[in-house]
C-alpha positions in Angstrom: -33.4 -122.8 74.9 -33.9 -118.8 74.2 -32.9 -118.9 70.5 -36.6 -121.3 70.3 -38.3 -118.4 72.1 -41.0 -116.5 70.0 -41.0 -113.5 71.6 -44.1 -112.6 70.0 -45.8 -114.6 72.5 -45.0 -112.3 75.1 -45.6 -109.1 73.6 -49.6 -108.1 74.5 -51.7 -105.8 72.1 -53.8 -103.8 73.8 -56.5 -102.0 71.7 -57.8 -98.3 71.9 -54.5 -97.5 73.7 -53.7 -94.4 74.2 -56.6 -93.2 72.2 -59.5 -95.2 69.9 -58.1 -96.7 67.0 -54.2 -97.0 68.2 -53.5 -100.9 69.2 -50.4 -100.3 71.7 -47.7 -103.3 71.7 -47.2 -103.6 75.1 -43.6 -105.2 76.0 -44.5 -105.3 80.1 -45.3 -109.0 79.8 -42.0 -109.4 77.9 -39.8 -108.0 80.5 -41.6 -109.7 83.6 -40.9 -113.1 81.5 -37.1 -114.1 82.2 -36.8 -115.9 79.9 -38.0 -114.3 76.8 -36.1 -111.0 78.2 -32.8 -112.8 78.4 -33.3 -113.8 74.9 -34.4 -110.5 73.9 -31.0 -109.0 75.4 -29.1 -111.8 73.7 -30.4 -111.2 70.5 -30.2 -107.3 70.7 -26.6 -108.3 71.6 -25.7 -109.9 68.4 -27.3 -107.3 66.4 -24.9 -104.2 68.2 -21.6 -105.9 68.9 -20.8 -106.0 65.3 -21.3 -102.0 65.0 -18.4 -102.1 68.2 -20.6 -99.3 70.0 -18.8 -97.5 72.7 -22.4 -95.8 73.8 -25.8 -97.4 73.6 -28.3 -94.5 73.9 -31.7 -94.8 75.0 -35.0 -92.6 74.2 -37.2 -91.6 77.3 -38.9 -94.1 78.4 -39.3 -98.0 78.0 -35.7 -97.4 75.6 -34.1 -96.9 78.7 -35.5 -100.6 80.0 -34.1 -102.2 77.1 -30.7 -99.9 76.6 -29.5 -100.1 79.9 -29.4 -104.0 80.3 -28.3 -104.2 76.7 -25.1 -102.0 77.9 -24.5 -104.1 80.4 -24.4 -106.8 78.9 -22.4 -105.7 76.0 -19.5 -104.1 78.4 -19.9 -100.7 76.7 -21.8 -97.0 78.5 -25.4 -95.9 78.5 -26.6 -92.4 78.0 -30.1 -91.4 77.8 -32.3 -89.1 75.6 -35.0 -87.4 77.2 -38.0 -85.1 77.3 -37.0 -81.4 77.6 -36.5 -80.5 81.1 -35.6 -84.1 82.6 -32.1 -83.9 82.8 -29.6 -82.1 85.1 -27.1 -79.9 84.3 -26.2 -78.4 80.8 -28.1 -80.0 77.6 -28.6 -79.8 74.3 -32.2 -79.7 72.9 -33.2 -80.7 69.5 -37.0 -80.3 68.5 -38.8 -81.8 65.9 -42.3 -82.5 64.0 -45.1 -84.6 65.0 -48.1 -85.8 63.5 -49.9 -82.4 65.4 -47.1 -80.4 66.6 -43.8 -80.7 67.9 -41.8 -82.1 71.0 -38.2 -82.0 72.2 -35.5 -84.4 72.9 -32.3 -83.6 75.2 -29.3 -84.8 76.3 -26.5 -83.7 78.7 -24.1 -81.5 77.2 -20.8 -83.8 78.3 -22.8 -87.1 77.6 -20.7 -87.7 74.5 -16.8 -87.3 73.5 -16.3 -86.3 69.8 -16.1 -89.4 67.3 -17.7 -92.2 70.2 -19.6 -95.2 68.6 -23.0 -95.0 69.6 -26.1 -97.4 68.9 -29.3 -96.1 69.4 -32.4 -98.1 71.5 -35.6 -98.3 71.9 -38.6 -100.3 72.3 -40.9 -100.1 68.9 -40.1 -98.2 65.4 -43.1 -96.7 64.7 -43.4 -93.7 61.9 -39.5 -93.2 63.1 -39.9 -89.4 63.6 -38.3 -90.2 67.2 -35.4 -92.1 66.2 -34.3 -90.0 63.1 -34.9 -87.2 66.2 -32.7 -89.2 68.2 -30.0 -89.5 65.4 -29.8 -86.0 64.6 -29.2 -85.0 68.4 -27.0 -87.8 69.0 -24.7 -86.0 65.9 -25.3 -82.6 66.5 -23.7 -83.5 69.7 -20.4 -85.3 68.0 -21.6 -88.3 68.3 -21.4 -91.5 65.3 -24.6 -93.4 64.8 -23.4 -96.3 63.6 -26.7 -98.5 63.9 -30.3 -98.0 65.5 -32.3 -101.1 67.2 -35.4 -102.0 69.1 -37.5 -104.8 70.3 -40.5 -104.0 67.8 -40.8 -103.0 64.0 -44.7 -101.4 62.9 -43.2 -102.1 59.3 -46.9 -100.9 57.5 -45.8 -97.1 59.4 -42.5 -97.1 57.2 -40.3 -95.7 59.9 -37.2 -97.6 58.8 -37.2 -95.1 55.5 -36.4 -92.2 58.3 -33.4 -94.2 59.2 -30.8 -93.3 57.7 -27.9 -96.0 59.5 -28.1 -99.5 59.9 -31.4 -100.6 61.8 -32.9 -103.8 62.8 -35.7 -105.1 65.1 -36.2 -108.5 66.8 -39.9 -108.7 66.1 -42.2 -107.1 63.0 -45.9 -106.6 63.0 -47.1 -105.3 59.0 -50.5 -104.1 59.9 
């Protein structure tokens, strides 16, 4: 049965990735396992219908591998949120702070009519720099956040404090 699945089993940790000292959570193994993915979806499912999304936006890259399936099976759109200069056709940029300087999210222009429900998606919550990123584009667009998710929480980063809507994650690691 999924619901007994632990999907920590199927999340490898890779050390000194991408640089000494950084342990990468690695959710490749997850998504070539069917059936901790399907449970994955299913759970990510139960945690967004209730917000009644009528978006689910994913961040460049692996958000898009969880986002896009998640939108599927909820019956609802997916838009995506990339890196500047990766997207056709009239965007919107919004730039922000990193640890040593800055980067750049976008999205088309049209992606979004005023007022639409969106949940936001990705694959880990780190420091959350990103995904308040995310948030701020997805209003300054018209957009209404009504909850953030993703497969992995680093809860010892304290991301979830730059969250400002509802977030959850299916799986926490606090160190």
């Amino acid at each position: 049965m999924s619901h007994d699945i632990d999907l920590k089993n199927h999340i490898r940790q890779i050390p000194d990735f991408p640089k000494p000292g950084i342990l990468f959570y690695d959710i490749s193994t997850l998504l070539a396992h069917p059936g901790a993915w399907h449970a994955a979806i299913g759970r990510l499912a139960a945690i967004a219908k209730p917000h009644k999304p009528d978006l689910l936006a994913g961040i460049e890259s692996r958000g898009f591998l969880v986002a896009a399936p998640l939108a599927y099976a909820l019956g609802c759109g997916f838009i995506m949120l990339r890196k500047k200069g990766k997207l056709p056709g009239a965007t919107v940029p919004h730039s922000y702070d990193l640890e040593y300087g800055t980067d750049t999210l976008e999205i088309q222009e049209d992606a979004i009519l005023p007022g639409q429900r969106i949940v936001l998606v990705d694959d880990l919550l780190a420091t959350g720099g990103t995904l308040a990123a995310a948030v701020q584009l997805l209003r300054n667009v018209g957009g209404d956040v009504v909850a953030a998710a993703t497969i992995i929480e680093l809860t010892f980063l304290g991301g979830r404090t730059k969250i400002d809507v509802p977030f959850e994650a299916l799986v926490a690691y606090d160190s």
